[in-house]
N, C-alpha and C positions, 0 to 999 in steps of 0.2 A: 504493500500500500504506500500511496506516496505521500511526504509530507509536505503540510501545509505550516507555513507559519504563521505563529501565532503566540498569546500572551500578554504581559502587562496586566493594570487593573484594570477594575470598572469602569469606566468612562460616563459621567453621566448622561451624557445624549444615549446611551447604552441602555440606560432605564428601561424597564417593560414599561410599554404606551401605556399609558390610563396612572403609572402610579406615579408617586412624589413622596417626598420624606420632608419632615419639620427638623429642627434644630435638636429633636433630640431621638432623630429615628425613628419617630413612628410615621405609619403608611397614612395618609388622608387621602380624603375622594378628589379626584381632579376630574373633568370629561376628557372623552378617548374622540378616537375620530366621531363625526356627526353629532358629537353633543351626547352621546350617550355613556352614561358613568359605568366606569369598572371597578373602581374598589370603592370602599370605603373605611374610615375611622378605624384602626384595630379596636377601639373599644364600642364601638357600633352594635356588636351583638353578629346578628344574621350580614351574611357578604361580609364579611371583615377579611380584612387583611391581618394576616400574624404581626406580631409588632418585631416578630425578630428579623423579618425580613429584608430591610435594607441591610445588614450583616453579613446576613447570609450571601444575598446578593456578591457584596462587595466581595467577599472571601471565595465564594464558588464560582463567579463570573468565567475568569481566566480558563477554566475548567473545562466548564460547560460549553463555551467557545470552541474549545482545542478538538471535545468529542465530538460538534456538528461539525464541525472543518474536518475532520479527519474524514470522516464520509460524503459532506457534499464537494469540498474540492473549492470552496472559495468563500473567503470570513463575511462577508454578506449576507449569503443565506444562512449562514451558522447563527449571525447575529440574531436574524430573523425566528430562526426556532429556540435561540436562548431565551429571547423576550416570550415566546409561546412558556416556553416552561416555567419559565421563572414567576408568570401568572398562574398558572396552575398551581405551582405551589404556594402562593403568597394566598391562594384559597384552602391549601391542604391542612392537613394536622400532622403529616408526615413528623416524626421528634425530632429537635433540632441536631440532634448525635446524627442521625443518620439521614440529614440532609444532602448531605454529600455525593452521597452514594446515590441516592434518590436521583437527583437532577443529574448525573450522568448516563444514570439508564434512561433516563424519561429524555437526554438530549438525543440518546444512540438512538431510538427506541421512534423521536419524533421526525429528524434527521433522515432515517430512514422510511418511511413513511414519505417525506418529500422526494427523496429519491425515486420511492416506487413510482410516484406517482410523477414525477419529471419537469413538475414544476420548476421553471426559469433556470434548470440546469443548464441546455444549449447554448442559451445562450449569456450566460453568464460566464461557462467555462470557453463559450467563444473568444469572449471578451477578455479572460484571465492569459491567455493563447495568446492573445495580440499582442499583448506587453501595452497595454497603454495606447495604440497606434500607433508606436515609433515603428522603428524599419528592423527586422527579424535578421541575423547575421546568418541563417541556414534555415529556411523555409520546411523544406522536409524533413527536419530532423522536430522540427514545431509542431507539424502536424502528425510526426509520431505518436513523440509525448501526446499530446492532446486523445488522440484515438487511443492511445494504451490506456491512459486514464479514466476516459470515460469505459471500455471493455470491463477496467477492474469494476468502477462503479456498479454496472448494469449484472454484474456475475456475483458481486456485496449484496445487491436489491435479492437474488435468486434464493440466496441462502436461508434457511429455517433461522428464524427469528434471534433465538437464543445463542446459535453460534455466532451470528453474524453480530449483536451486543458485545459478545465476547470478546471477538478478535478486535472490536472499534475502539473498545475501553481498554485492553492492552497494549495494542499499538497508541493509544493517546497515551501512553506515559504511565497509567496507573499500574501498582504493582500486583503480584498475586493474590495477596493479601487484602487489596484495596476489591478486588476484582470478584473475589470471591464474595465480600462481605455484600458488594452489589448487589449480586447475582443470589446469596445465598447457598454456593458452593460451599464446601471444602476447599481447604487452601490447596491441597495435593492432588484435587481435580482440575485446577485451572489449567495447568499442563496441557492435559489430556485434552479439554475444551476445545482451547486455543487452538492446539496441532491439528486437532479434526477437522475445524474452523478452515483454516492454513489451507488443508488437503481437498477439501469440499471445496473451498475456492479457484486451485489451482483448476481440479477438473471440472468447473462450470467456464474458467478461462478458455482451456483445452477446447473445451466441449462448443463453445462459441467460436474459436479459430476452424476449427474441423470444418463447421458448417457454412464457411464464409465461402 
């Protein structure tokens, strides 16, 4: 899988649409696109936002980034499904210990879902290919990469849910340990996961070159 970079903090433009934080961290109602409200007050009662959530946010951001970029192939839509999650959770009860873990299956998990589904990948990774619009030092070694990339993606979308979480969270840096706790493995399965993962990938690669 190739990598994307990525990292640093939170950026506040980064925020999930609809939310805002006061001076001492707590989530208030702002409106989202068309006027229509998405959070409200954590002490609100019903629709609340967690109050631990700008926190969380600030501390999981980088993360959560890294694992939609790992799978879509360019920090824009990553951005786009961090803000997805990071409002699901700012509704959840998910415990704050295992927030972590949470928003990086729920990035793999949503990441992947826009994959399958192909939204603005074309042409986004068109765009990512181009460099900018400047002028490409070797054309066809461009539209290599680009075609390898996207084959890996389209062969990532094929895979059985749970492998394909696996391999996204491991390759994003997390360790066995981290991966497991995700997942609710054993730490001495992740191995095996991953590898399977690995191998099921290779031959939907395989299996897509054969047929071209």
């Amino acid at each position: 899988m190739d990598v994307v970079e990525h990292g640093g903090s939170a950026p506040a433009a980064a925020r999930p649409a609809g939310l805002s934080f006061d001076g001492h961290g707590a989530a208030r109602r702002v409106e989202g696109k068309g006027g229509v409200a998405v959070s409200t007050p954590a002490s609100a009662g019903r629709g609340a936002v967690r109050a631990d959530l700008e926190q969380v946010f600030r501390t999981a951001y980088p993360r959560v980034v890294a694992v939609a970029a790992r799978v879509l192939g360019f920090r824009d839509g990553a951005e786009d499904v961090a803000q997805e999650v990071f409002l699901t959770f700012g509704r959840s009860s998910v415990p704050a210990g295992e927030a972590l873990g949470w928003l990086s299956v729920a990035a793999a998990h949503t990441a992947l879902n826009h994959l399958r589904s192909g939204r603005r990948r074309a042409s986004r990774e068109e765009a990512a290919g181009d460099g900018g619009g400047g002028v490409c030092p070797d054309v066809a070694d461009a539209v290599v990469t680009l075609d390898e990339r996207r084959r890996v993606r389209v062969a990532l979308a094929r895979l059985p849910r749970r492998q394909a979480v696996a391999l996204v969270l491991r390759h994003s840096g997390l360790s066995y340990a981290e991966v497991a706790a995700a997942l609710d493995l054993s730490v001495g399965s992740v191995g095996t996961v991953v590898r399977r993962a690995e191998s099921a990938l290779r031959k939907e690669l395989n299996r897509h070159a054969s047929s071209d």
